[in-house]
N, C-alpha and C positions, 0 to 999 in steps of 0.2 A: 641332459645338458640344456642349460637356459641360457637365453643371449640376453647378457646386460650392456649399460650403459653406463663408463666413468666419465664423469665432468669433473674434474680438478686442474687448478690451471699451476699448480704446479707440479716440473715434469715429475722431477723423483717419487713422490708420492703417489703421481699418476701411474707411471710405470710400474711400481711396488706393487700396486693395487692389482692391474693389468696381470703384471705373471702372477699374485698369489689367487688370484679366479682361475684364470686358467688354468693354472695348476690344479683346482678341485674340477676341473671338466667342464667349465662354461667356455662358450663363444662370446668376447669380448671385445666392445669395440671403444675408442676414446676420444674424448673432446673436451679442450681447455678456454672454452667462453660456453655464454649463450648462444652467441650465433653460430658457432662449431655443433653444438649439440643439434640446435634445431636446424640442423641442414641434412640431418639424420631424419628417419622416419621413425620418430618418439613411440609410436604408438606396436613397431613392430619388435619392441623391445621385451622383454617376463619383466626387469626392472631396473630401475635407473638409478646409480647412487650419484649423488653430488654434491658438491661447496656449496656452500653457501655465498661465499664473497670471492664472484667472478669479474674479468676483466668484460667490461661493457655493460653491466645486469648483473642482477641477483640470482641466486638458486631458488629462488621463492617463485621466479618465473614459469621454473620449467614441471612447478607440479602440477596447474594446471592445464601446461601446454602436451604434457605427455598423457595424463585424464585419458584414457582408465588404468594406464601403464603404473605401476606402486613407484614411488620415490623413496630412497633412503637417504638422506639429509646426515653429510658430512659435518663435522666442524670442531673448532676447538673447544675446551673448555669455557675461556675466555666469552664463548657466542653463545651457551648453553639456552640463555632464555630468548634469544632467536629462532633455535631451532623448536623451541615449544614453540612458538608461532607458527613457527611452520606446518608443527601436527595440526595446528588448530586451523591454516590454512588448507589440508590436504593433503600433506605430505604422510607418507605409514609410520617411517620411524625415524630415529637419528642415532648416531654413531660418534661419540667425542673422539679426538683425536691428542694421543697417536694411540694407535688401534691393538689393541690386541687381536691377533691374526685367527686364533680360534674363536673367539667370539665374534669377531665381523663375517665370519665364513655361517658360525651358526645363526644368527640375525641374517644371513640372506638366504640359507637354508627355509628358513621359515616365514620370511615373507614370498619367496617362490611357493610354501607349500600351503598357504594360505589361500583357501575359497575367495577371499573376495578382491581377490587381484584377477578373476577372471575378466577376459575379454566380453566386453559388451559389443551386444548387436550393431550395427552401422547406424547411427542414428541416434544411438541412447545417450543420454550425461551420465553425471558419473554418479547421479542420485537415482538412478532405475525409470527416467522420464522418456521414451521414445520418441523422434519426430525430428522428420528432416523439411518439414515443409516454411514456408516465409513466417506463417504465424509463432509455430512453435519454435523458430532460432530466435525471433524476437521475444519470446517469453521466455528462453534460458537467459537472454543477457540481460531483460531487466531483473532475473531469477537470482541472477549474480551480483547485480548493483544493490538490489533490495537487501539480500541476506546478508551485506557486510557491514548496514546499518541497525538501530533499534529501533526501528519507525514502525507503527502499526500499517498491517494491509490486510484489505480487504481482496477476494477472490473471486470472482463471476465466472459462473459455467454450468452447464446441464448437469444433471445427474448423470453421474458416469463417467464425467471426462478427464477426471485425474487429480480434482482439488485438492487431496488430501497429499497428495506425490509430490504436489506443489511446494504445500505447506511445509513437507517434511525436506522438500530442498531449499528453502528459506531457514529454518534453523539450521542444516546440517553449512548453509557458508556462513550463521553468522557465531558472534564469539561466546553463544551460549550453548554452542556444539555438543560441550563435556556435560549437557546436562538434559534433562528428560525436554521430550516433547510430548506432550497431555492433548489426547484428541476426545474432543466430545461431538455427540453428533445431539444437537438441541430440539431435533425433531424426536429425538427418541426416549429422549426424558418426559414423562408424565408432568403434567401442567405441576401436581402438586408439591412433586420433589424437585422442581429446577432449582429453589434456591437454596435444596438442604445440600444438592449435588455440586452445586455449583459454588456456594460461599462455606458449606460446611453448617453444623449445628452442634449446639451446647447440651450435655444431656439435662433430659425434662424438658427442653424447649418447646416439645409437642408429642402428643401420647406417639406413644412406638421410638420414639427418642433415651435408649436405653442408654447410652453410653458418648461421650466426646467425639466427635466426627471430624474428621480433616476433610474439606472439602477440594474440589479439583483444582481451584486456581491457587490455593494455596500448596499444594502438592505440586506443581509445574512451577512455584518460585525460585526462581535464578534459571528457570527453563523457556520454554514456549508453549502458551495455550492455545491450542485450534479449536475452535469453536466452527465446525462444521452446520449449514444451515441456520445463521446466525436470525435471519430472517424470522424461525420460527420462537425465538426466547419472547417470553411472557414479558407487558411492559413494566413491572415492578420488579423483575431479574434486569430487562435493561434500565433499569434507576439506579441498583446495585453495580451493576458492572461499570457504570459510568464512573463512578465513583473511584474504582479501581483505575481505572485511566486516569483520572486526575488528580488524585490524592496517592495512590501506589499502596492502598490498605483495604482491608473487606473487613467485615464484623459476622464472626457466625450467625447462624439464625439462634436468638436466644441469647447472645451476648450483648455487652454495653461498651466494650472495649475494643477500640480498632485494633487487627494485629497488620502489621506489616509487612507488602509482599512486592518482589521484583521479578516480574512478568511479563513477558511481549507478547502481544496479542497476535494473532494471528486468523481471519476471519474468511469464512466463505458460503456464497448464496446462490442459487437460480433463478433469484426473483428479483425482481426492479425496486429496491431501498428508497429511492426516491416516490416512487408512486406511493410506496409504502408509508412514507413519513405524511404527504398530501391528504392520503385516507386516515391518517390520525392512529395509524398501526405501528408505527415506527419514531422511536423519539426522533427529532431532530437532532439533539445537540451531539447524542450517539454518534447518530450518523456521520457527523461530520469528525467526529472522532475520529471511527473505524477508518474512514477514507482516507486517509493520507496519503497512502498509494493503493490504488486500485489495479490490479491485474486481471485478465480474462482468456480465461482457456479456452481453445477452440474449440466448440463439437467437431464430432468426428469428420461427419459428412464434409467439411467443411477443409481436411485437412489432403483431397488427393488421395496422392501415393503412400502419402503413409498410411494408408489401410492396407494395402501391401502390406508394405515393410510390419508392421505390428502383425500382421496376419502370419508373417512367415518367424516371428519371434515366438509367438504364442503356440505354434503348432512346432516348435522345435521344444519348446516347454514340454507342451503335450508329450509329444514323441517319447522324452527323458523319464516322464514320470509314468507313462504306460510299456517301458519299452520297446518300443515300435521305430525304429530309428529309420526305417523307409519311409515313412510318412512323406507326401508333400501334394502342396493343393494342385489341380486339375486346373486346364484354362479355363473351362468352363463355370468353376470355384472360382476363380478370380475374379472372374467376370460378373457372376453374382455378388460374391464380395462387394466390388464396386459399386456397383447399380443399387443395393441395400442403404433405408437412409439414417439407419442408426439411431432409431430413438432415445438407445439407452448406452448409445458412445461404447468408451473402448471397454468399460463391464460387460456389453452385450457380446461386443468382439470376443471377448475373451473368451466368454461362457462360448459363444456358438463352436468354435475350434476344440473346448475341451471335449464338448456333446460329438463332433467329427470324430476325436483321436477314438472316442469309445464305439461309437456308429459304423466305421469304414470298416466293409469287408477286405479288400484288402490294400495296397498301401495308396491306393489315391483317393482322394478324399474329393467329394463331388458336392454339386449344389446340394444333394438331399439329404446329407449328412450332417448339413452346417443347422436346418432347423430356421430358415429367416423370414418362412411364408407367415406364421402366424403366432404369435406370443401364445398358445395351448395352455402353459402352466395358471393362467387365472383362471382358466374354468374346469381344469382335468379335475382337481379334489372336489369341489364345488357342486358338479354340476352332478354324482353319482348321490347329491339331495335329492329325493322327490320334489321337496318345497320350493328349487330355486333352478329348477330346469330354464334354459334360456329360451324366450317365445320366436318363432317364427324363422326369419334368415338374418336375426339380431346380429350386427358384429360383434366382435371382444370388447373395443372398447365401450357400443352400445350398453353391452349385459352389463360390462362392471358397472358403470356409473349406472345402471336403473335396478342393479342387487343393492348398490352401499345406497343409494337415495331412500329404496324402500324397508331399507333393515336398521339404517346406520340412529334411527331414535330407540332401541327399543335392545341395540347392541352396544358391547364396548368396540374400541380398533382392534383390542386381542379378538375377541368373538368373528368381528368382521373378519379379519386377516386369516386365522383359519379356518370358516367356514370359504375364503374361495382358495384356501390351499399357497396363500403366499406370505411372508412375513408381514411386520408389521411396518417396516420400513419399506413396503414394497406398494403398502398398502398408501403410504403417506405422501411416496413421490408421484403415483398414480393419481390422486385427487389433484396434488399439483398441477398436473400436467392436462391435467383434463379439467380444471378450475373447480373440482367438488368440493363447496365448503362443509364445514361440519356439520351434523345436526347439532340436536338440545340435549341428548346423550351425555352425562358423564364418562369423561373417553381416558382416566385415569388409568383402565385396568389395560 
C-alpha cells in the first residue's frame, strides 16, 4: 500500500480519483489548491498526482516543492504541451484527462515501482548532491537559477568536491534535459589528441587518422559539454573553443568547412584563471567567456556537519552493497571523521567508508578502519622497487614530489603513474596540489 497525494480542485473528479486508488489499496489523502497541498508534508508522500491549473498557483509548483516525492501531472488534452514542460521541469509523467481508470492505476503502478522515486538522504537535491550546510543551500539555489538559463558557467573547487554533480544538476534543470550531457576531463587527454578529441578529425588529416571522427563537442550538440579541469586545455584548443562560443561552429582537424553546433558549456577548475591569464597560460578573451557565472563548491573541511550526514549516506551505501546492514560509525569514528582535513573532499570520504564496510570486524566501524592517518596507496606498489625505496623519515608527500622530480625526464605520466601504483589522474592532481610542474619529457603516453 502507498500513500498518494490528489491535487484537483475540482471536487467530482477529485473524489473519483480518491475512491478509484483506494479501491486498488493506497492510503489517500486530497487537496484542491497549492496551498491545501503544501500544508501537507509533500515529501511523506510514494507520490503526488495533480492539475495543472489550480486555484491560487500552478501544478508546476508543487514538483519542485514535493522533490524527491514523483509527481504525475493531470490535465486535459487541451494543456497537453504544458504538461511536457512539466516533464522537462521535473515532473515523472502526465496523464490526459478523462482517464482511463486502468491505465491511470497502471501509470501509478509503475512510477511507485520505479528505483528512482526513492527517498533521498536528508540533505540531498533531487540530482544526488548532498549538503545541508549555509554554503551548499546557497549553491543549490544558484544551481536552480543557473540551470533554467543557457549561460555559460564556470565551476571552482578542489579535486573531489563534486564539480562534476554540479554540472550534471545544471543540465538536468535546464531545457536541454532530453539530451546528452558530454563530460571531458582535459587533464586527461594527451597534449596531442585534445583537438582531435575535442573538435573531431577528417580522415588523412594526420597519420593514424583512418577514418571521419565526430568529435566531443560536436556529439553533446543540442546537449551540455563539461569540460572538467578546463585550466588544463592547451592554448591552440583554447583558440578553437573560443570560437565555438562565439560563432556556435568548430571545424574538424583537417577540414575547411565550418559545421554547426548548439552547445552549452559548461566548465570546471581548481586553479586560479585569472592568475592564469596574468602568467600568459590562459587566454584572456576565454576567460571572460567562461565566466559568466561563476560558482564554487565548498571543500569539504569546510562544510561541518555535513561530513556527518555524507558519512552516514555513504556507509548505508556500503552497508547495501556488502550486505551488512548493521553497520554504523562509532563515536569515536565521528570524531575522527571530524577532525580529518580532507585533502581529497567528499572522493576521499567516500573511498574511506567503503575501505570501513570491508575492514570492520564487526558492525561498528572505528577510527582504524576508516584509513585517514596516511594516504599508503602512493608508495604501497612503488616502493616494493629496489630503485625508488623512500630515503630516511621522508613523508608521502616528501617521496612523491622527489620520485616524479627525479624520474619524471626520462618517463612518460603513464610510466610515472604506475611505477608509484596510482592512476594517471591521481598522478596529475597530485603535482597540482603540491605545484610539481612538468619536466622536458614527452608526457603523451
Amino acid at each position: 500500500m502507498a500513500k498518494l497525494l490528489v491535487v484537483e480542485d475540482e471536487a467530482i473528479i477529485r473524489k473519483s480519483l480518491c475512491l478509484l486508488l483506494q479501491g486498488a489499496g493506497h492510503e489517500v489523502k486530497e487537496a484542491w489548491s497549492v496551498a491545501t497541498a503544501t500544508s501537507h508534508d509533500l515529501q511523506s508522500f510514494d507520490l503526488v498526482l495533480s492539475d495543472l491549473r489550480l486555484p491560487g498557483g500552478s501544478g508546476h509548483a508543487l514538483i519542485n516543492l514535493a522533490a524527491p516525492t514523483p509527481v504525475l501531472i493531470l490535465t486535459s488534452h487541451a494543456s497537453i504541451h504544458a504538461a511536457v514542460d512539466a516533464i522537462k521541469q521535473g515532473a515523472r509523467d502526465f496523464m490526459p484527462k478523462p482517464f482511463d481508470h486502468g491505465e491511470l492505476l497502471a501509470k501509478v503502478d509503475d512510477l511507485l515501482s520505479d528505483p528512482a522515486r526513492r527517498q533521498l538522504p536528508a540533505g540531498e537535491n533531487q540530482h544526488g548532491i548532498i549538503g545541508e550546510c549555509q554554503g551548499m543551500q546557497e549553491l543549490f539555489s544558484k544551481i536552480k537559477r543557473v540551470g533554467q538559463t543557457d549561460v555559460t558557467v564556470l565551476i571552482h573547487g578542489e579535486s573531489g568536491t563534486g564539480k562534476e554533480l554540479v554540472a550534471k544538476a545544471i543540465h538536468m534543470q535546464s531545457k536541454r534535459a532530453k539530451h546528452s550531457q558530454i563530460s571531458v576531463n582535459c587533464a586527461a587527454i594527451p597534449e596531442s589528441l585534445v583537438e582531435s578529441e575535442l573538435f573531431g578529425h577528417q580522415k588523412g588529416a594526420f597519420t593514424g587518422a583512418h577514418a571521419d571522427r565526430v568529435g566531443l563537442i560536436e556529439t553533446a550538440s543540442n546537449g551540455t559539454l563539461f569540460l572538467d579541469e578546463i585550466g588544463e586545455l592547451p592554448l591552440e584548443a583554447q583558440a578553437r573553443l573560443l570560437r565555438v562560443l562565439q560563432e556556435g561552429e568548430i571545424r574538424r582537424v583537417g577540414e575547411v568547412t565550418p559545421r554547426k553546433v548548439d552547445v552549452r558549456l559548461v566548465c570546471a577548475t581548481h586553479r586560479n584563471l585569472r592568475k592564469m591569464v596574468e602568467a600568459g597560460q590562459f587566454r584572456e578573451d576565454l576567460f571572460y567567456r567562461l565566466n559568466v557565472v561563476d560558482l564554487t563548491v565548498p571543500a569539504l573541511r569546510e562544510r561541518g556537519s555535513d561530513i556527518g550526514l555524507l558519512a552516514e549516506v555513504f556507509l548505508k551505501r556500503v552497508a547495501e552493497k556488502f550486505e551488512r546492514p548493521g553497520l554504523y560509525l562509532s563515536e569515536s569514528a565521528r570524531v575522527a571523521l571530524q577532525q580529518h582535513s580532507w585533502p581529497g573532499n567528499v572522493r576521499e570520504l567516500e573511498n574511506a567508508l567503503e575501505r570501513a564496510g570491508i575492514l570492520a570486524e564487526s558492525d561498528a566501524v572505528e577510527p582504524q578502519h576508516l584509513g585517514l592517518v596516511a594516504e599508503t596507496s602512493v608508495v604501497a606498489e612503488a616502493t616494493q622497487n629496489e630503485d625508488i625505496q623512500p630515503q630516511g623519515q621522508m613523508s608521502l608527500e616528501d617521496y612523491f614530489q622527489h620520485f616524479v622530480l627525479a624520474h619524471q625526464d626520462h618517463m612518460s605520466e603513464t610510466e610515472l603513474a604506475k611505477r608509484l601504483g596510482i592512476s594517471r589522474k591521481s598522478l596529475w592532481e597530485r603535482r597540482q596540489r603540491q605545484g610539481i610542474p612538468r619536466g622536458n619529457k614527452k608526457n603523451g603516453g
